[in-house]
C-alpha positions as CSV (number, residue, x, y, z in Angstrom):
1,X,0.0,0.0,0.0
2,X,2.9,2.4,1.1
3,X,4.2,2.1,-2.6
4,X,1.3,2.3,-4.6
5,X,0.6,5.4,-2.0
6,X,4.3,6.6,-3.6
7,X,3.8,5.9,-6.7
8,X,0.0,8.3,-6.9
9,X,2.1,10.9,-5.6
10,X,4.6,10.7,-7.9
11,X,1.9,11.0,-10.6
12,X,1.0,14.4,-9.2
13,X,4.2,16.0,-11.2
14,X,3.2,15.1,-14.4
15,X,-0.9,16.7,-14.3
16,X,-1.8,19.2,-16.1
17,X,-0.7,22.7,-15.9
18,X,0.3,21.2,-12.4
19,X,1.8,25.0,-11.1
20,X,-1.3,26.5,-11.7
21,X,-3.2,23.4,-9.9
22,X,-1.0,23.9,-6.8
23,X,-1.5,27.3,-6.8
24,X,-5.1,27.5,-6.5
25,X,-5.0,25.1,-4.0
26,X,-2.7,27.0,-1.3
27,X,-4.9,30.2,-2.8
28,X,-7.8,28.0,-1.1
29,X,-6.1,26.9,1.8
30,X,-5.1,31.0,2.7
31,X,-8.8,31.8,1.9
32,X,-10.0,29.0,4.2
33,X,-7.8,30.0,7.1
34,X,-8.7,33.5,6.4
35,X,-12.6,32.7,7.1
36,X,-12.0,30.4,9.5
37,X,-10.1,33.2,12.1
38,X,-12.1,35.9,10.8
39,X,-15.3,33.6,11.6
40,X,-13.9,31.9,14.5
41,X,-15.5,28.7,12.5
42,X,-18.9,29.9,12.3
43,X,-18.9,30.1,8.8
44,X,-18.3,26.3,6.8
45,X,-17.2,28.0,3.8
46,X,-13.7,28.3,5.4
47,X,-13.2,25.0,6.1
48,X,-14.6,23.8,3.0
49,X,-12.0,26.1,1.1
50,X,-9.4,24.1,2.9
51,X,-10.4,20.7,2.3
52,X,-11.5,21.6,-1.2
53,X,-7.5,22.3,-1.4
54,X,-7.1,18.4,-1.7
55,X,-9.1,18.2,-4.5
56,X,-6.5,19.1,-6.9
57,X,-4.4,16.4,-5.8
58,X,-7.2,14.4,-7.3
59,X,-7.5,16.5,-10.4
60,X,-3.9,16.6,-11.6
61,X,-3.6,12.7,-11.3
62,X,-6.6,11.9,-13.2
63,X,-5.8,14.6,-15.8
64,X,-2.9,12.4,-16.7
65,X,-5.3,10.2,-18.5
66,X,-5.3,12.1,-20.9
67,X,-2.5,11.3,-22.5
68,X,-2.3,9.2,-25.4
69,X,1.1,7.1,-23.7
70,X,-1.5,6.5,-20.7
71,X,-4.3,5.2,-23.1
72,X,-2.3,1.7,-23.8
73,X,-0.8,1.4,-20.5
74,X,-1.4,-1.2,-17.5
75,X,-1.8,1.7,-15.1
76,X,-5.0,3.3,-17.0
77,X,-7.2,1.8,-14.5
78,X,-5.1,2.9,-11.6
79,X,-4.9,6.1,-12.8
80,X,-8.7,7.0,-12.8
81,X,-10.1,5.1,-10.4
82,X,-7.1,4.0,-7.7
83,X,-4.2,6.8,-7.4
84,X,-6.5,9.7,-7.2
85,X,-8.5,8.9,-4.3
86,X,-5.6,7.1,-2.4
87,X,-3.6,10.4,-2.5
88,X,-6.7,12.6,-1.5
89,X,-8.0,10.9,0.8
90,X,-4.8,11.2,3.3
91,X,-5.1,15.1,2.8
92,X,-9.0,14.9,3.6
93,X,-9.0,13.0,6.5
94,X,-6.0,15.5,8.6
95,X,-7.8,18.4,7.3
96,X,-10.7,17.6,8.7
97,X,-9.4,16.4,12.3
98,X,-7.2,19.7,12.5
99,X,-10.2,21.8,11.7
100,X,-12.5,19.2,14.5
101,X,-9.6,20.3,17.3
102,X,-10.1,23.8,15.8
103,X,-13.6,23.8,16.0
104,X,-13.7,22.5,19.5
105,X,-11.3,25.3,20.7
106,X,-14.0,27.9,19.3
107,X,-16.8,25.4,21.0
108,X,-15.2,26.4,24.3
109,X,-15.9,30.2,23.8
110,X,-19.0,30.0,24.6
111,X,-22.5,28.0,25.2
112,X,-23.7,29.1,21.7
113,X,-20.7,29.2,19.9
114,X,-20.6,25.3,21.1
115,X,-23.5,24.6,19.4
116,X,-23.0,26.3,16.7
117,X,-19.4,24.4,16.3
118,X,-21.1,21.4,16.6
119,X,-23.4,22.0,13.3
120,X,-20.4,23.2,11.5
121,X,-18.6,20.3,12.0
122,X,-21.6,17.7,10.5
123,X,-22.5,20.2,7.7
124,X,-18.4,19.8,6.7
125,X,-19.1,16.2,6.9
126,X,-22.2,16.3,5.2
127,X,-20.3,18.9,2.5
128,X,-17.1,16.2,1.9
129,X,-19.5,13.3,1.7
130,X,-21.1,15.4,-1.3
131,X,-17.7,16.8,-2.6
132,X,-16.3,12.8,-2.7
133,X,-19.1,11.9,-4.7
134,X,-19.2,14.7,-7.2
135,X,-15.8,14.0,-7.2
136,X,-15.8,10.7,-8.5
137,X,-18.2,11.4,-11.7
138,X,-17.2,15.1,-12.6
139,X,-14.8,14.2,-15.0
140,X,-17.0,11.6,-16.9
141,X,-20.3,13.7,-16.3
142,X,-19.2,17.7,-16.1
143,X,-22.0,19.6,-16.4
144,X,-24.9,17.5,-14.8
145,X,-23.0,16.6,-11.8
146,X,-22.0,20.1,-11.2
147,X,-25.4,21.2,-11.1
148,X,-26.5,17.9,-9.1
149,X,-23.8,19.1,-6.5
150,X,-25.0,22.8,-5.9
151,X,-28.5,22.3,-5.7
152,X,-27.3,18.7,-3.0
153,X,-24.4,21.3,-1.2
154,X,-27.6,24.2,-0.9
155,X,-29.4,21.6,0.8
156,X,-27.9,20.9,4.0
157,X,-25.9,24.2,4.5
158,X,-29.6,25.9,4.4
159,X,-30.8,23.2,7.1
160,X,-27.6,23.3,9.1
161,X,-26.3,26.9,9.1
162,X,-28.8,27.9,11.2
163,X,-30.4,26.3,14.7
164,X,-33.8,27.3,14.5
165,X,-33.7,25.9,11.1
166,X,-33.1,22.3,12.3
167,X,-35.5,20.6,15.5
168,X,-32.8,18.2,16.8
169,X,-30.5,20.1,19.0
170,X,-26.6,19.0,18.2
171,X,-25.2,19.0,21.7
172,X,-22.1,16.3,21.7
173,X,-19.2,17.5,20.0
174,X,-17.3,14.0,19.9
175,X,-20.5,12.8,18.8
176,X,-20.8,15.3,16.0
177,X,-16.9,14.5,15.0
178,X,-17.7,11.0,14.7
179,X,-20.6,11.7,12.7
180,X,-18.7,14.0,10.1
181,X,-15.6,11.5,9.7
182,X,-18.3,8.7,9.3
183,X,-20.1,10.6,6.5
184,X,-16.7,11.2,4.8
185,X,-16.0,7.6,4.9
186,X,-19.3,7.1,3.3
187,X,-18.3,9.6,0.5
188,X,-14.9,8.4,0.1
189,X,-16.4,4.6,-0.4
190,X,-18.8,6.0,-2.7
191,X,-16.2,7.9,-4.5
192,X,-14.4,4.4,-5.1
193,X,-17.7,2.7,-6.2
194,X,-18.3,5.2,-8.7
195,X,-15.1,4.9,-10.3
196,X,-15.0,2.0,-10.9
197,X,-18.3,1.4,-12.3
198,X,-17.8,4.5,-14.4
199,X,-14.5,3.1,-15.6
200,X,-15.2,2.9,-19.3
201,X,-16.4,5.9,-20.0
202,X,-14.6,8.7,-21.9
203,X,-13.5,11.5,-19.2
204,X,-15.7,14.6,-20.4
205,X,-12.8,17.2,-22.2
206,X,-15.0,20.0,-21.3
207,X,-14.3,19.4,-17.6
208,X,-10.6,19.9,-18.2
209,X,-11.0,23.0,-20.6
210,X,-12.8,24.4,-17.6
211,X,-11.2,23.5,-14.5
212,X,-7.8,23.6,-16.3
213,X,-8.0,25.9,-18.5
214,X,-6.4,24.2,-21.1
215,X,-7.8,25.9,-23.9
């Protein structure tokens, strides 16, 4: 496992336009760290930013599929539906326990900020479980999924953003951690499952023109 985990991260190196990929992704992280001090964590769009960071790891080893010396290899396979997910998933998983201990230091603040922390850290659950998904067909399936994602992201950050939106009052914070790294897990197994089955089918150009910019 160690060197298959090597060898996905050596496949990183060789994605498309792999600078500008990197960049964006510590532009995310800044912008996620940003929101998260400025809204002492009240606010799930910082934490998503940072998580979301990952997702290029993800991007620049499946955009190496498309390259005519990958079409006839061994690795093809690998390459869309193994390395990708085994080098995000790493990144996924410590993001989202560092933000849980950050979270729970802003939980201490105060009776409502505890609260409050403890719906932010399901809806981030909820929100990777989603992202892993979407994640999984994007490349195959551009524009549908994309609009299947923000109308299924909407969903729960409008029920879970605010309290007296929701009747069940969140009031465990270890519970609520549990909960989001289970729903993750869920995401990242689904993310696998969808891969595979979705295998065969042609990665969608269009989603590389636009989250690469290649044209």
């Amino acid at each position: 496992m160690l060197d298959e985990l090597k060898n996905a991260y050596k496949l990183v190196q060789y994605g498309l336009k792999i600078k500008t990929q990197l960049g964006f992704a510590v532009l995310f992280v800044l912008i996620g760290i940003g929101i998260e001090v400025i809204s002492k964590g009240q606010v799930v769009t910082g934490s998503f930013y940072i998580i979301l960071s990952g997702i290029f790891i993800y991007q620049l080893i499946i955009s190496v599929d498309n390259s005519t010396l990958v079409q006839s290899s061994p690795y093809k396979k690998k390459i869309q539906c193994t390395y990708p997910l085994l080098a995000t998933a790493p990144w996924v998983y410590m993001t989202l326990a560092v933000l849980s201990v950050i979270h729970w230091i802003f939980s201490r603040e105060s009776a409502e900020a505890y609260g409050a922390m403890c719906r932010m850290t399901i809806l981030l659950g909820v929100l990777l479980g989603v992202l892993m998904l979407y994640t999984a067909l994007a490349y195959k399936y551009f524009i549908l999924v994309t609009v299947v994602m923000f109308v299924s992201v909407f969903i729960p950050i409008f029920v879970l953003q605010d309290e007296n939106k929701i009747s069940i009052h969140l009031n465990n914070f270890g519970a609520c951690v549990a909960v989001s790294f289970l729903i993750t897990t869920l995401g990242v197994i689904g993310c696998r499952l969808l891969a595979k089955a979705t295998y065969k089918h042609e990665l969608d150009k269009l989603a590389f023109k636009a989250a690469m910019k290649t044209k």
